[in-house]
N, C-alpha and C positions, 0 to 999 in steps of 0.2 A: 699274651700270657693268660691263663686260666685261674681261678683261685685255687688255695690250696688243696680243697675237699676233693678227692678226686681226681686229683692234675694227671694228667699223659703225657708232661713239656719231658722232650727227651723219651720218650721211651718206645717201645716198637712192638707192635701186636702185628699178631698172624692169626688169618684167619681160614679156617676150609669153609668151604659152600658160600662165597661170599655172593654167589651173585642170587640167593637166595632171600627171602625177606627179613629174619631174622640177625643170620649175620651185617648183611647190609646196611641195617638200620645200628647194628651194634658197632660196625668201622667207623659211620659216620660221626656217630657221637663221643666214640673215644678219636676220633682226627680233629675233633672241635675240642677237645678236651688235650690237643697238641702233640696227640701217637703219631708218629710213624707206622703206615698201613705197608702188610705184605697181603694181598687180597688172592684167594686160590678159588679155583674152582675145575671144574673139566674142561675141555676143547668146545670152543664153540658158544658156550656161555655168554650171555652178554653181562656186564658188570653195569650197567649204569646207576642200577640203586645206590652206587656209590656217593653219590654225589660232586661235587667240587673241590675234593681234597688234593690241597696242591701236590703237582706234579712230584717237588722236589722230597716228598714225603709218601708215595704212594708207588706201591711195587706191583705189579699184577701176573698172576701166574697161572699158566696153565698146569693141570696135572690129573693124574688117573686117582687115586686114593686109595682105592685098592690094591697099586701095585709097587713093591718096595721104592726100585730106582726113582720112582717116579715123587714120589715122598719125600725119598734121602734128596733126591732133587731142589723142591720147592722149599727146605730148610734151608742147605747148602745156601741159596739161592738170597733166602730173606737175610743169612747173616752175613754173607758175601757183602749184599746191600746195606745194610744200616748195624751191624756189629754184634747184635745179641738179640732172644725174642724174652719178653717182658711179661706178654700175656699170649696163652695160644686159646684163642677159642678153637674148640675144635667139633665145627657143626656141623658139619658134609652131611645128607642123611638123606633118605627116601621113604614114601610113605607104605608104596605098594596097593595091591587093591582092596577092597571089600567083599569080603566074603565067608562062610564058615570054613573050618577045619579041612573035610571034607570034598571040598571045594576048590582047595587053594592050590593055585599050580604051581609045580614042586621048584618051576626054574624062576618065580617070583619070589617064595621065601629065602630060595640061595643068593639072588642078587642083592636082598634087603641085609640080610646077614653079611655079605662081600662090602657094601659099602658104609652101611650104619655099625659094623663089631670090626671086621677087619680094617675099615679107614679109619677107625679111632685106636683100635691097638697100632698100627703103626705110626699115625700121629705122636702116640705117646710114644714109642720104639725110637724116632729119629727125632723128636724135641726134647726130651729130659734128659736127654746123655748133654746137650748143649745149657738146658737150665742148671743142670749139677756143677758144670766144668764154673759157670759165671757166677755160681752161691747164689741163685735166685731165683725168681720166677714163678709163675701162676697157669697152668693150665686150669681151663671150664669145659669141661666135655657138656655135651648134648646130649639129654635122657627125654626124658618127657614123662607127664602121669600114668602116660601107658608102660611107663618101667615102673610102675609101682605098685599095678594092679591090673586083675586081666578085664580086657574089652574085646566083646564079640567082635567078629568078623576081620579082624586086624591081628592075624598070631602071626606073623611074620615081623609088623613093626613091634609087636608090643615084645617080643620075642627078643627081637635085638635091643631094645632100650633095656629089659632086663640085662642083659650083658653087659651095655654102657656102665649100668651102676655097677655091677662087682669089676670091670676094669678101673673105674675110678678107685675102687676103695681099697683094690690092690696098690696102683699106681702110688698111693696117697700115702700107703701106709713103707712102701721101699720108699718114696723120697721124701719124706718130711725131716729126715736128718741133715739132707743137705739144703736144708733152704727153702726146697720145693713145694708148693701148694697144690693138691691137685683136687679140683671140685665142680659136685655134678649142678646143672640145674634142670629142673622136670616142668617146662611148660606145661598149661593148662590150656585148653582149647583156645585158640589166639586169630584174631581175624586176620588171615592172611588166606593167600593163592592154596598151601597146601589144606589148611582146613574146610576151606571152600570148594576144594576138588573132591571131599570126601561127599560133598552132597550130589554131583555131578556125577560119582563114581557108586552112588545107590541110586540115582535116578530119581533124586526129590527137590522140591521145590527149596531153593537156598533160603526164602526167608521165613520158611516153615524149620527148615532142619536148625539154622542159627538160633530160630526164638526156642525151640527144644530145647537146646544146648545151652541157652541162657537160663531158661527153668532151673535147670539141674548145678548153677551156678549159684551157691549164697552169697556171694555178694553182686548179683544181677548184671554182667556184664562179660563181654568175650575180653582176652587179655589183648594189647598190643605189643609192634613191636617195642615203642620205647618203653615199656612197662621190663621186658628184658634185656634191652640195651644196657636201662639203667641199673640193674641189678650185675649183668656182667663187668659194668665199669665199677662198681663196689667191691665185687668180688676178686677181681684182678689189681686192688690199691692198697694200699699201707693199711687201710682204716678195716679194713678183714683181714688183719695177717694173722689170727687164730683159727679161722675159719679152713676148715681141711679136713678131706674125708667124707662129706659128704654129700648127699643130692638133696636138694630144697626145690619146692615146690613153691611154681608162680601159679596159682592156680583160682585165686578169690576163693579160696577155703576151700573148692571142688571134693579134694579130699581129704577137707578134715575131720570126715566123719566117721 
């Protein structure tokens, strides 16, 4: 049993992009906190950031994001399995490369758009028809600070996390009559595989690019993932059920200026 603050006894999340750092880190801690995991990701993925969530509580799924059946699938699938979804994180997402405008190849900004705008519209498409029918439920879409202001070299992610946020605040604003929560959250540079690729991906030194990035930090530090694990298991519990409609920034102030 858990305490009460935050409990997941009983309850069942789903998550896209799980074999990712972020999600990962967020299954583990709501399955310690007594969720029920649906864990997605694409073919081939390895899932082990899962950690040791017992078997009788953990669902793992293959799926495309991009493409409807394949969506209405891995729903199907997690309420088949454990009866209802409770919280959906929904973080599938791709970085793309670095580069300007002018630069940028045309079939890189349509895949980032395919998988970061069209895997979260249909997220929401084939999970809120299932939170309205049960009167409940929390979707967290995945934005980041680049949906909330522009950064060189990245107009393909920063592009689709703009979108993120106004599908959230549609989403949010059709379903809060029936129950429904639906809320963004906008990481801020976070020490993981995908922010560590962007140094690899201009071809500079990792611990010259992260101490840059921590400069530009008022509160001196990269985020991690339990920094937003903990924030999506808030977000998705009783003790937030006003919160709805919008995307917050985990960011150490980044932009709070």
């Amino acid at each position: 049993m858990t305490d009460d603050f935050c409990s997941y006894d009983g309850k069942t999340v789903l998550l896209t992009g799980a074999g990712g750092f972020l999600a990962a880190a967020t299954a583990r801690l709501l399955a310690a906190r007594g969720a029920n995991v649906a864990a997605v990701d694409r073919p081939g993925v390895p899932l082990d950031g899962l950690g040791d969530i017992p078997a009788d509580r953990l669902l793992e799924l293959e799926a495309d994001v991009t493409d409807p059946a394949s969506v209405q699938a891995y729903v199907e699938a997690t309420v088949q399995r454990f009866g209802r979804i409770d919280l959906f994180f929904n973080a599938a997402g791709i970085a793309g490369p670095v580069l300007p405008i002018g630069d940028y190849p045309v079939e890189d900004f349509v895949q980032i758009m395919n998988v970061n705008v069209v895997g979260v519209f249909l997220g929401l498409k084939y999970v809120l028809p299932v939170m309205r029918e049960q009167r409940g439920g929390v979707v967290v879409n995945a934005c980041s600070v680049a949906g909330l202001r522009g950064s060189k070299g990245i107009s393909g992610y920063s592009a689709s996390k703009h979108a993120v946020l106004g599908l959230t605040k549609v989403a949010a604003s059709e379903s809060a009559g029936d129950g429904v929560r639906v809320v963004g959250i906008a990481p801020g540079p976070i020490d993981s595989p995908m922010f560590n690729g962007h140094a690899s991906e201009q071809t500079v030194d990792l611990e010259a690019f992260q101490a840059a990035t921590i400069a530009a930090i008022p509160q001196g530090r990269l985020g991690t993932g339990e920094d937003i694990a903990n924030f999506v298991c808030f977000l998705g519990s009783e003790q937030a059920s006003y919160i709805n409609g919008v995307v917050v920034a985990i960011d150490g102030a980044l932009t709070a200026g």
